[in-house]
C-alpha positions as CSV (number, residue, x, y, z in Angstrom):
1,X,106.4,143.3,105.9
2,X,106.0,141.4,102.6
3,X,101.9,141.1,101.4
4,X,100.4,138.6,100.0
5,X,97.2,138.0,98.3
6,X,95.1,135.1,100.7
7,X,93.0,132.2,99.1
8,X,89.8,132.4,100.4
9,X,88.1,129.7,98.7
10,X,90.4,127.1,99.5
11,X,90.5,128.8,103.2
12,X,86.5,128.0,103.2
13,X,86.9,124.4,101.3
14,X,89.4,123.1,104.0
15,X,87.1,125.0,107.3
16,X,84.4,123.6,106.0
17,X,85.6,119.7,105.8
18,X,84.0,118.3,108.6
19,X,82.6,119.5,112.1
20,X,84.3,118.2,114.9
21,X,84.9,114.3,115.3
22,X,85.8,112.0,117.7
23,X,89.1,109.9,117.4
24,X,88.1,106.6,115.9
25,X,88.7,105.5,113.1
26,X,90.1,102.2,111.1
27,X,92.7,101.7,108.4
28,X,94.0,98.0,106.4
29,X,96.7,98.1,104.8
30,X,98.1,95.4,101.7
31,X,101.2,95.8,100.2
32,X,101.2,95.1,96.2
33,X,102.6,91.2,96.4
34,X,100.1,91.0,99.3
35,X,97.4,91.8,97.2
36,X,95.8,88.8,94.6
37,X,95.8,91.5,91.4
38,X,99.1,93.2,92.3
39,X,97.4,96.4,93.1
40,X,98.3,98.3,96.6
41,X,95.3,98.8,98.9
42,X,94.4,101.0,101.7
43,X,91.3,100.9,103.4
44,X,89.6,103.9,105.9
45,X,86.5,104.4,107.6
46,X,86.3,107.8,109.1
47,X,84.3,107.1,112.3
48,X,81.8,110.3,113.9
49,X,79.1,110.5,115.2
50,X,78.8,114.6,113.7
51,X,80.3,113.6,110.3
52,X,78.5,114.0,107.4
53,X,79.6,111.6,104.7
54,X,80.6,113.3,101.4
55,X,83.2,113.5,98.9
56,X,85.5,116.3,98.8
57,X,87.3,116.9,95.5
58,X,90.0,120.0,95.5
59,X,90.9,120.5,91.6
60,X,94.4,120.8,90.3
61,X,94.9,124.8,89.5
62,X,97.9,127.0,88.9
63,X,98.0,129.5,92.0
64,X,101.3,131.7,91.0
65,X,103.8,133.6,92.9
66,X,102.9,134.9,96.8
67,X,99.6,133.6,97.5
68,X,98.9,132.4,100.8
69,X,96.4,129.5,102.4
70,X,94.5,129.9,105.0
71,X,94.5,126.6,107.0
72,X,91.6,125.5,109.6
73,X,91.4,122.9,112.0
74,X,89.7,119.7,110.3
75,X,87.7,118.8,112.9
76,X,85.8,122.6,113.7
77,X,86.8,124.7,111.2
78,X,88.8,126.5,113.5
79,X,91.4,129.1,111.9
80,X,94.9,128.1,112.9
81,X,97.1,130.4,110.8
82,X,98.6,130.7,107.5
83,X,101.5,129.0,105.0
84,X,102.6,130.0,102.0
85,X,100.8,128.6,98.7
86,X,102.2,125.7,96.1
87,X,102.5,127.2,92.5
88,X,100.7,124.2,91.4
89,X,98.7,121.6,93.2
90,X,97.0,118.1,92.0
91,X,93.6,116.9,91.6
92,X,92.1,115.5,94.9
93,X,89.0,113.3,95.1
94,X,88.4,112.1,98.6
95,X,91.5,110.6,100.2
96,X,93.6,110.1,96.8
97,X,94.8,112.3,94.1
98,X,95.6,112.5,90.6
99,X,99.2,110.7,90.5
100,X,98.1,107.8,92.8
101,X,98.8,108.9,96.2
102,X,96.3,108.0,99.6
103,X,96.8,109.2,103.0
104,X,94.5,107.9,106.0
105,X,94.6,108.2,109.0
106,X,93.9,107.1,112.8
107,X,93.9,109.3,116.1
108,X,95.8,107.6,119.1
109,X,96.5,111.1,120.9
110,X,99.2,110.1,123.1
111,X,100.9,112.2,125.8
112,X,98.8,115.0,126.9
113,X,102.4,117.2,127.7
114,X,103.1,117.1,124.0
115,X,100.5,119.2,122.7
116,X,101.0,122.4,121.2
117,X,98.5,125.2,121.0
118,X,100.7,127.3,119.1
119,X,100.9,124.7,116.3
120,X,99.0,125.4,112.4
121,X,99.5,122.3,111.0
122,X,96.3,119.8,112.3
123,X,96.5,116.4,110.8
124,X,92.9,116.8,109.0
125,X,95.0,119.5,107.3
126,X,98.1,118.2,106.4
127,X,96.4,115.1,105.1
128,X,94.8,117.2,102.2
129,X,97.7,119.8,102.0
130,X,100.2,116.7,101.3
131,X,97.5,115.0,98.8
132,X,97.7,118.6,96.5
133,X,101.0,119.0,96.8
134,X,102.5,115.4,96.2
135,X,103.1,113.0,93.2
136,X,104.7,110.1,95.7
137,X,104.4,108.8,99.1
138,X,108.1,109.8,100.4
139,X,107.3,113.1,98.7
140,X,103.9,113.4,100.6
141,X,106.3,112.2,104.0
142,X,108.5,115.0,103.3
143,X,105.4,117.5,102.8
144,X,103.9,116.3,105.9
145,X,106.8,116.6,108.2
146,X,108.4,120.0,106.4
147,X,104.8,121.6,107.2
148,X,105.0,120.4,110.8
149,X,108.5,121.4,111.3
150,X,108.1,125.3,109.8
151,X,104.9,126.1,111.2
152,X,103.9,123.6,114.4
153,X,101.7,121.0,115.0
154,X,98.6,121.5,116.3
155,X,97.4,117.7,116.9
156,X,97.5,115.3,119.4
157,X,99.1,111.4,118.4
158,X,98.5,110.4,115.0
159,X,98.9,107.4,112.4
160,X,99.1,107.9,109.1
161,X,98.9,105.6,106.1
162,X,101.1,106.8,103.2
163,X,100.6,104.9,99.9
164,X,101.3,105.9,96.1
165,X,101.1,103.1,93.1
166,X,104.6,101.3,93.7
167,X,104.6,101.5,97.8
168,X,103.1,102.2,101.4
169,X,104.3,104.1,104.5
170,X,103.2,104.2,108.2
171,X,103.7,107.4,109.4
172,X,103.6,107.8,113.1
173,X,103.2,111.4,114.4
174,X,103.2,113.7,117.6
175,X,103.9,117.1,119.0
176,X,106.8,118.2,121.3
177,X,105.5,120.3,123.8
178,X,104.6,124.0,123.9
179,X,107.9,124.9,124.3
180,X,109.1,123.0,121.1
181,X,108.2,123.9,117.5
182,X,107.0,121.0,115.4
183,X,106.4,117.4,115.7
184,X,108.6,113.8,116.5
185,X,107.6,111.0,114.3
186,X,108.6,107.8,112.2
187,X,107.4,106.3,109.2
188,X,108.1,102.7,108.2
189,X,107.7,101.4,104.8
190,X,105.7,98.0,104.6
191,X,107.0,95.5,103.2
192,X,105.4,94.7,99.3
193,X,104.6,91.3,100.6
194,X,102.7,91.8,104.3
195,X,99.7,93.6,105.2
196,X,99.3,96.0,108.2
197,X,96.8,97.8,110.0
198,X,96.1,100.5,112.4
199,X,93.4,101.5,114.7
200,X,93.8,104.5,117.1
201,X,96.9,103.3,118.8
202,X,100.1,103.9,118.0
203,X,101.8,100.8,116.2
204,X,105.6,101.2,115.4
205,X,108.0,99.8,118.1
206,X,111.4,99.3,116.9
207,X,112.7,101.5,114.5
208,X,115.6,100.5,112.0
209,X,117.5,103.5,112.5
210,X,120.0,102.0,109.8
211,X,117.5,101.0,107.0
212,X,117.6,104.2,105.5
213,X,115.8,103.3,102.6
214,X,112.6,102.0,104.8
215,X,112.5,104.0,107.4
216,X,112.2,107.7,108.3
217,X,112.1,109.7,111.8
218,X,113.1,112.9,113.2
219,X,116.0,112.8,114.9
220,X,115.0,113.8,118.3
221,X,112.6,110.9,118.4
222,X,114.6,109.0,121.1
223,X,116.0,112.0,123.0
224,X,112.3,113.6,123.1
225,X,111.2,110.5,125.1
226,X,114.4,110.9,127.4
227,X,114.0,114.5,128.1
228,X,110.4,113.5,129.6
229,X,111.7,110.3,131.4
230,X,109.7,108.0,128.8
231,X,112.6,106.2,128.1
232,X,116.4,105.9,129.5
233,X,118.1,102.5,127.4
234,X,119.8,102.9,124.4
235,X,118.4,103.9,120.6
236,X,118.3,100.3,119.5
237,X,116.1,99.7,122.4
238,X,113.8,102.4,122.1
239,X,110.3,101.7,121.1
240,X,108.3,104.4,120.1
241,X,104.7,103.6,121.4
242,X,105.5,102.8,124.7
243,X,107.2,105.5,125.1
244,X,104.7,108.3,123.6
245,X,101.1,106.0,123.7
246,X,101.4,103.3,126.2
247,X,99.0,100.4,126.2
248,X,96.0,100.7,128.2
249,X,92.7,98.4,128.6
250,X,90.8,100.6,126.2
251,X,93.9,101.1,123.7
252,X,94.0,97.1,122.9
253,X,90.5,96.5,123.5
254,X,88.9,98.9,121.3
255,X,91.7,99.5,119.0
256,X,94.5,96.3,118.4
257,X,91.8,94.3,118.6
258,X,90.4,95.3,115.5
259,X,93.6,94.9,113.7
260,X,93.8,91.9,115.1
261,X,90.5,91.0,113.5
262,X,91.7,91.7,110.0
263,X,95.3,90.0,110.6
264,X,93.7,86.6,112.2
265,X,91.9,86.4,108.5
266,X,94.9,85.8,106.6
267,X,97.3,84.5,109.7
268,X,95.8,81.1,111.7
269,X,98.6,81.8,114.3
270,X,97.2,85.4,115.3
271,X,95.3,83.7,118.2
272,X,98.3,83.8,120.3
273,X,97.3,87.3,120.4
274,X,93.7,86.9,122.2
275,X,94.5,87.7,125.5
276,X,96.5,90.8,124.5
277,X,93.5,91.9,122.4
278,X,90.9,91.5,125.3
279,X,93.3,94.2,127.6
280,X,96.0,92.3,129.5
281,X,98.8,95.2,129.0
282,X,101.5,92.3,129.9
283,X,101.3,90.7,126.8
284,X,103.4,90.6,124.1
285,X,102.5,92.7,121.5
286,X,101.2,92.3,117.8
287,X,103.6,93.1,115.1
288,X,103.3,96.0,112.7
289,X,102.8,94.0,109.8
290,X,102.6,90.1,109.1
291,X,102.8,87.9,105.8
292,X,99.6,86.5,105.0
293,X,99.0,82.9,104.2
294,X,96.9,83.9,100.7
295,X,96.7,86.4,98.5
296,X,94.3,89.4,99.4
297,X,91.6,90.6,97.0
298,X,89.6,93.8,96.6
299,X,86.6,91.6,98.4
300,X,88.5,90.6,101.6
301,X,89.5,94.3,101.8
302,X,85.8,94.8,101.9
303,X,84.9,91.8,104.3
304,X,87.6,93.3,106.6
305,X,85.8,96.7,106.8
306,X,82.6,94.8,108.1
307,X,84.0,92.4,110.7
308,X,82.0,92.6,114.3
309,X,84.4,90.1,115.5
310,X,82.9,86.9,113.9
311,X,83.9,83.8,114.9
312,X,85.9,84.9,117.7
313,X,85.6,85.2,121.3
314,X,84.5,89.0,120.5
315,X,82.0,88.4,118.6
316,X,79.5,90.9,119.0
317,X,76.3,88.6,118.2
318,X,76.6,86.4,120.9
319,X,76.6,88.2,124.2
320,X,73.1,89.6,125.6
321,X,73.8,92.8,124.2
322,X,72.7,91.2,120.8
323,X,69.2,90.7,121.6
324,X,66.7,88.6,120.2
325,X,67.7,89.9,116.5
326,X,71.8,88.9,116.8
327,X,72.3,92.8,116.4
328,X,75.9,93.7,116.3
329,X,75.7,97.0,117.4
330,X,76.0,98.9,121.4
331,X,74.4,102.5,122.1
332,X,77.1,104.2,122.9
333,X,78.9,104.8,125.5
334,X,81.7,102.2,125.3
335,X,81.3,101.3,129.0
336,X,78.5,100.9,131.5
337,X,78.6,100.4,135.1
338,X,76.2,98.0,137.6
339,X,76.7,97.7,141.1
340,X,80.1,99.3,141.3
341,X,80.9,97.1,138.1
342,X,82.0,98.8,135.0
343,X,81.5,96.9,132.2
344,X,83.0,97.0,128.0
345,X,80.7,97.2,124.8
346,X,83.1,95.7,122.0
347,X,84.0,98.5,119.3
348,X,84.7,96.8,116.1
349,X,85.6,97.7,112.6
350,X,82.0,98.1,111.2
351,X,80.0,100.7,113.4
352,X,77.6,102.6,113.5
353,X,78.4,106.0,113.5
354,X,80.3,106.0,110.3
355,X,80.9,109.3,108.0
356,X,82.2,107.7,104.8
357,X,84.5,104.7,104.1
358,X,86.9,104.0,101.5
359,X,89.2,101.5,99.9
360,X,91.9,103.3,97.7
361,X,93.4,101.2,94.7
362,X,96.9,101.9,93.3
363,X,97.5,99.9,90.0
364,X,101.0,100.4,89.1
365,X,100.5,99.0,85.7
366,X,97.8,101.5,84.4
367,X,98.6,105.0,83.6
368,X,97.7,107.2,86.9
369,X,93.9,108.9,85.5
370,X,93.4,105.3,85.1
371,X,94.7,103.7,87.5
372,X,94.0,105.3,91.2
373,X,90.3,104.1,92.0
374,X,88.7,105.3,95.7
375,X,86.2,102.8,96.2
376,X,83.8,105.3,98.1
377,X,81.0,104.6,100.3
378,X,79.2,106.6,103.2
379,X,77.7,105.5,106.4
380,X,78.5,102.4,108.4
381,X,81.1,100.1,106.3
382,X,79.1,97.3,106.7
383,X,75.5,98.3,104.8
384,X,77.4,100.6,102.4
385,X,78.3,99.8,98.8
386,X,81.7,100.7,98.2
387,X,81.2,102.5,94.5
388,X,84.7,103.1,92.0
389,X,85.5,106.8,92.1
390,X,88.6,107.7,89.7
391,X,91.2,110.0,90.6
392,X,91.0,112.1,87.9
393,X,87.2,112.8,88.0
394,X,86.8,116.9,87.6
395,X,83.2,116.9,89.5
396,X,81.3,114.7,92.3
397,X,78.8,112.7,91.5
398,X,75.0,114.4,93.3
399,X,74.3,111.7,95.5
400,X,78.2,112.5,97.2
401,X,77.9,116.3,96.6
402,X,78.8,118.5,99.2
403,X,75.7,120.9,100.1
404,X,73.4,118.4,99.3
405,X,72.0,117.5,102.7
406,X,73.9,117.7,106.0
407,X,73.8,116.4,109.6
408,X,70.3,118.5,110.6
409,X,69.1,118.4,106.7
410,X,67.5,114.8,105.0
411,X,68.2,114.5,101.8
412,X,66.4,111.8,99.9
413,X,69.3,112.1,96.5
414,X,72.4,112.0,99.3
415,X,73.8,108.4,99.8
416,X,74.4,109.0,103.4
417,X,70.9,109.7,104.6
418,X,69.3,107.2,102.3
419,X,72.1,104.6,103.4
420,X,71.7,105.6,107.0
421,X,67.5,105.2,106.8
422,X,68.2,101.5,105.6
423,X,71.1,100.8,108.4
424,X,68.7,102.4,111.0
425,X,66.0,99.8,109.8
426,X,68.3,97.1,110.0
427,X,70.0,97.8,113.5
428,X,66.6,97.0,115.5
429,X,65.6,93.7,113.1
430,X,69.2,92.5,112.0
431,X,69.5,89.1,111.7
432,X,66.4,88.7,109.0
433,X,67.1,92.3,107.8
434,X,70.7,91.8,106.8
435,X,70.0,88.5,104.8
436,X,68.0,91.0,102.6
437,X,70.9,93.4,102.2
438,X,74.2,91.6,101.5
439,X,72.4,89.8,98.3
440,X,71.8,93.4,97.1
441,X,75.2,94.7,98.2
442,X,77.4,91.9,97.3
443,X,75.2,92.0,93.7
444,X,76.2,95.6,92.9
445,X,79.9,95.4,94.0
446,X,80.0,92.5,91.7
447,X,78.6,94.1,89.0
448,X,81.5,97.0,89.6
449,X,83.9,94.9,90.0
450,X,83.0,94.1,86.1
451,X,82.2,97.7,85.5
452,X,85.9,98.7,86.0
453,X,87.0,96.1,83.5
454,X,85.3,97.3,80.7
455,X,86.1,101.3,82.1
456,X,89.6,100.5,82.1
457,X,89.6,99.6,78.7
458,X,87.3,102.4,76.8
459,X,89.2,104.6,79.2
460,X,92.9,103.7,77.7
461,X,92.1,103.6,74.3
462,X,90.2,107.3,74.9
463,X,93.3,108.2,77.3
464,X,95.4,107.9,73.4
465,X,93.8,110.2,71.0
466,X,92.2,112.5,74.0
467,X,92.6,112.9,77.7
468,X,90.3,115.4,78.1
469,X,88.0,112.9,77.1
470,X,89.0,110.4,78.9
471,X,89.0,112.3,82.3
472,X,85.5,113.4,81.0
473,X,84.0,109.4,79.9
474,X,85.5,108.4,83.9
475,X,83.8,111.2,85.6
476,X,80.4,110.2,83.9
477,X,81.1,106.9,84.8
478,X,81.5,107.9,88.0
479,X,78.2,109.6,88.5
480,X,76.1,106.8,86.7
481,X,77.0,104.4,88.9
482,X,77.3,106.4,92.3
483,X,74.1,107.5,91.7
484,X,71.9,104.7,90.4
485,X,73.6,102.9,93.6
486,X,71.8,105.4,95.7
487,X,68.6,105.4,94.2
488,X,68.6,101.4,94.4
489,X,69.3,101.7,97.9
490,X,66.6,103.6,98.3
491,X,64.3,100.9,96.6
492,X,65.8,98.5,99.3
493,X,64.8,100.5,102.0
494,X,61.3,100.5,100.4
495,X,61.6,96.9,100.3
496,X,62.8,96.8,104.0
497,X,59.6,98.5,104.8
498,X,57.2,97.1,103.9
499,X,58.5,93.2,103.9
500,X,58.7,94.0,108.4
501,X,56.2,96.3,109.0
502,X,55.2,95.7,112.3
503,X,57.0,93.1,113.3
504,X,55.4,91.1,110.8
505,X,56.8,89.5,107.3
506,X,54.8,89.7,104.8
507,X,54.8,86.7,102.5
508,X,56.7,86.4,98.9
509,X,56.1,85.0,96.0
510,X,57.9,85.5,92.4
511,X,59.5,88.3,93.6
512,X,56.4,90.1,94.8
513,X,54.3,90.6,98.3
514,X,51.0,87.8,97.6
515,X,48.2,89.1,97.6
516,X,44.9,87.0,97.7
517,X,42.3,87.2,94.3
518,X,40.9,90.2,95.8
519,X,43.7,92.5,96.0
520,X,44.4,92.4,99.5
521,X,47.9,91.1,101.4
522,X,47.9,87.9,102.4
523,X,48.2,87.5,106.1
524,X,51.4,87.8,107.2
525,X,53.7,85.4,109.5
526,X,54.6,86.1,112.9
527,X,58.0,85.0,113.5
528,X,58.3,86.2,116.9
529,X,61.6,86.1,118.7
530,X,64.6,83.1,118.3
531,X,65.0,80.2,120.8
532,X,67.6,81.8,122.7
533,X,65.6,85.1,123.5
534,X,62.8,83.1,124.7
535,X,64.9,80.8,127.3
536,X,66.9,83.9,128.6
537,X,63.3,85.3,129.1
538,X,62.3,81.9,131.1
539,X,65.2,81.9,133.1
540,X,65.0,85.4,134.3
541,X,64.3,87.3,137.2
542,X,60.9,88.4,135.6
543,X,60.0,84.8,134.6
544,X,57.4,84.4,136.9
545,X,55.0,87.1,136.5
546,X,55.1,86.1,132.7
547,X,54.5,82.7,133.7
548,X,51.1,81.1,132.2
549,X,49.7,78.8,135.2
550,X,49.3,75.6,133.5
551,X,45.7,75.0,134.3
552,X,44.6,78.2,132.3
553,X,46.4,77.3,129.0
């Protein structure tokens, strides 16, 4: 038996990723003639509630001849078995590397008979295996499914979104069975003028076995589904998620309807879709991608991450769950029953129980340690401020840091506790709370937005006499801004705090709390409860014994 030396460092970086998650998360997708700037972007919220939002960063290194990696399951850390090393992998900083590749993903899961045990390959894992190893999107396809096929996969149902600087993949994926080494998927290229989505259910129907040049799959991806009795027409009929992740009530009502919510944005026809979205299995289904009627910019990438179902029949702020505050939010679980009735919360982009959510950039026209930006944020999508993180940045900035807090440890320099103690203020006093937060928000994404345009520039003219310095000027950048974001944040939450104390709102004047001549506060208002709140109160069961007998007022 051949030896080999074992890497035990990146062994303990890729255990020690994340604890265990549940299967929710959210990708957008805009191809580059989609997009108002030319850029491709690719959006991701990784949703837990036991996920810790930091940034992980794997530097590019020379390993040599014979060295094996240790790979663990993403979600535990559990040890699934060993592949050989690459000789050389890239610099990875969250979800995109050095040469302007991203990969997301979403967990569908899929038919239970298809797992495999057996399997080493997890799709936490190959995610980050692929980024290291890849300099393209087909490239990080033909990582992904090579790993799968030599050494098993250990997953259940899984999309993936595959993007580099010129173009972007789907990537659908799942096991064969105990009995069958490896996986059965498709990937379809999106077209460079439509946007797409994904959402934890499996997307892809038709596949264009013919267009070779935009579209992949293994070629047991029909006959799979036959052996099992999924499917019995011919290829050109086959669809691939009804036959390995059929719709179900919670599959379009917690998951296509939030693509739905991002497509109905840029598409006034996606309506048609409604009753599809609210469970009726019977309906026809949404398509994989559309052609939006306008251009898409970085902001309605961001505005997509924070929907709650606005303005739609969804919308989260207008059923009783809302409460006198408008509060888009529901306690988990996802269902509650009365009476023998089980009933839905709605599960929208934007929730609550967020680890960290990203936008990744890829600008063709800028060399690649310019061009890939990760705009990185942690907790919920929708109070986070989505901060430019360059590809090429050799360290994390503190406030991101892994070790520097953790689930069961406050930190008051991490951006995910101090962005959590500001969402956890707002969720129980929304409607006034979040009129004080998206001026703040929307004021320092603007100011990045700028930031990036003056970056680019020092950064290319650096990027001509020295790299090394350039690399170096980003990754301060980087740090600067991630880190002052943080610390305003936690001026906000200051803010927050004492502005509602109580119940109260303290009174304002020239940007300051009045106070009288005397040094004291000036007595607060008392704003009570909206219109709404009180009538539902009048008109309940309870009203009586809260009644106020007219002769006694």
């Amino acid at each position: 038996m051949r030896k080999y030396a074992i890497l035990g460092a990146c062994a303990l970086t890729l255990a020690a990723l994340t604890p265990e998650r549940a299967a929710a998360c959210s990708d957008l997708i805009v191809g580059k003639k989609a997009s108002a700037d030319g850029s491709i972007m690719v959006s991701y919220s990784a949703d837990s509630h036991t996920l810790y939002g930091d940034l992980v960063h794997y530097p590019a290194k020379s390993w040599g001849k014979g060295l094996m990696l240790e790979v663990h399951e993403w979600d535990t850390g559990k040890p699934l078995g060993f592949i050989p090393q690459a000789p050389i992998t890239y610099n990875v900083v969250g979800n995109m590397n050095e040469h302007q590749v991203a990969i997301t993903e979403s967990t569908w899961g899929g038919r239970k008979e298809l797992s495999d045990p057996k399997g080493i390959m997890d799709y936490g894992s190959l995610i980050y295996i692929a980024l290291q190893r890849s300099q393209s999107a087909r490239e990080a396809i033909r990582v992904m499914t090579g790993l799968v096929r030599d050494y098993g996969y250990y997953s259940s149902g899984e999309s993936f979104t595959i993007a580099d600087k010129n173009e972007v993949w789907v990537l659908e994926m799942i096991g064969k069975g105990p009995k069958k080494k490896g996986a059965t998927w498709v990937a379809i290229r999106i077209p460079d003028d439509a946007i797409s989505a994904h959402a934890n259910q499996a997307r892809i129907h038709k596949i264009p076995f013919g267009d070779k040049e935009n579209c992949m799959y293994e070629k047991d991806v029909v006959n799979l589904a036959r052996e099992y009795g999924w499917f019995k027409g011919k290829d050109k009929d086959f669809d691939f998620q009804k036959a390995y992740n059929p719709y179900d009530f919670s599959g379009l009502r917690a998951c296509e309807a939030r693509v739905w919510s991002f497509f109905r944005e840029f598409d006034k026809s996606m309506d048609k879709y409604t009753k599809l979205v609210k469970g009726d299995v019977n309906e026809e289904p949404m398509p994989l991608y559309i052609i939006p009627e306008r251009k898409v910019t970085l902001a309605d990438v961001r505005k997509g991450m924070r929907n709650h179902y606005e303005g739609t029949p969804l919308s989260m702020t207008q059923d009783p769950g809302a409460g006198a505050y408008r509060v888009p939010y529901r306690w988990r679980p996802m269902t509650f029953n009365v009476n023998g009735q089980e009933y839905v919360n709605e599960r929208a982009i934007a929730t609550q129980q967020t680890g960290f959510v990203l936008i990744a950039q890829l600008r063709s026209w800028l060399p690649d340690a310019v061009g890939g930006i990760l705009w990185f944020g942690v907790d919920d999508a929708n109070t986070a401020v989505l901060t430019p993180m360059y590809a090429s940045i050799t360290s994390i900035p503190e406030c991101y840091r892994r070790g520097n807090g953790s689930m069961t440890e406050f930190s008051w320099t991490s951006a995910f506790w101090v962005h959590n103690w500001v969402a956890n203020m707002a969720y129980h006093k929304y409607e006034p709370m979040i009129a004080d937060i998206r001026p703040v928000q929307q004021q320092l994404e603007s100011s990045f937005d700028e930031l990036v345009k003056t970056t680019d520039a020092k950064a290319l003219e650096l990027l001509k006499a020295n790299p090394q310095q350039a690399i170096s000027y980003l990754t301060e950048v980087c740090a600067k801004t991630a880190n002052g974001t943080t610390e305003r944040w936690k001026k906000l939450g200051e803010y927050l705090l004492v502005k509602y104390m109580d119940g109260n709102v303290k009174k304002e004047k020239d940007g300051k709390f009045e106070e009288n001549g005397y040094g004291q506060i000036v007595m607060p208002s008392f704003p009570g409860y909206d219109k709404d709140y009180y009538e539902r109160i009048a008109t309940s069961n309870e009203a009586g014994r809260l009644e106020v007998p007219k002769d006694k007022k």
